[in-house]
C-alpha positions in Angstrom: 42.6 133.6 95.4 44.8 131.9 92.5 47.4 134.4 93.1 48.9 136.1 96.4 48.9 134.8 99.7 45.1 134.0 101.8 45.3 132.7 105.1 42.1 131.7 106.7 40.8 130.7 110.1 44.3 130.2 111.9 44.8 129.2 115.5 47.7 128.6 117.6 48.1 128.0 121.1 51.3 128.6 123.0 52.9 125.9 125.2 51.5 127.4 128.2 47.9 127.5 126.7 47.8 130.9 125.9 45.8 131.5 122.7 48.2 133.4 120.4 46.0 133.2 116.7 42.2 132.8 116.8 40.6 132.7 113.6 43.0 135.2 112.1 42.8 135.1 108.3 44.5 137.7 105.6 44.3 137.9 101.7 47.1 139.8 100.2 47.2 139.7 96.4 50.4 138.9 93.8 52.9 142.0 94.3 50.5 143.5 97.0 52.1 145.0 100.6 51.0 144.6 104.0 51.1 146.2 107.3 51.2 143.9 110.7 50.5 146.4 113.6 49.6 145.5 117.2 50.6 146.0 120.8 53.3 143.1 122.1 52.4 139.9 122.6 49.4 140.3 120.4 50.7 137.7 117.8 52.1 139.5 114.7 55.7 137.5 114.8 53.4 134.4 115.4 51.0 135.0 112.2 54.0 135.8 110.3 55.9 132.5 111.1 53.0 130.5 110.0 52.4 132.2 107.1 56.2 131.8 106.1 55.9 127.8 106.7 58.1 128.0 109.8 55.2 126.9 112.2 51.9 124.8 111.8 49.2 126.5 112.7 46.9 123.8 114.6 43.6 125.0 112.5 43.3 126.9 109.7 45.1 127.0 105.9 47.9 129.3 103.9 48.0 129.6 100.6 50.7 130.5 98.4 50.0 131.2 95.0 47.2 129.2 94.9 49.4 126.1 96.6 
């Protein structure tokens, strides 16, 4: 995708060892909308930070405008 935002195979363990992302990918295209929905604790706030930059995922890759 040249344009938008893709994330592919992300994974992120908490401190503790929980698994909080497991192969959780999303393609949203240039001026597209999304909706995150889950129960708690199911990772939304997570996925969101690492697609914003604010936290490396330990596997996977964002892309932002096809950077």
């Amino acid at each position: 995708m040249a344009e938008g935002l893709a994330a592919s195979g992300l994974a992120l363990t908490a401190p503790d060892g929980r698994v909080i992302l497991r192969d959780a990918s999303l393609e949203i295209p240039a001026g597209g909308r999304a909706w995150i929905e889950g129960p708690p604790g199911s990772g939304k706030r997570a996925l969101l930070k690492v697609v914003a930059g604010l936290l490396p995922p330990e596997q996977g890759e964002v892309h932002l405008g096809g950077i």
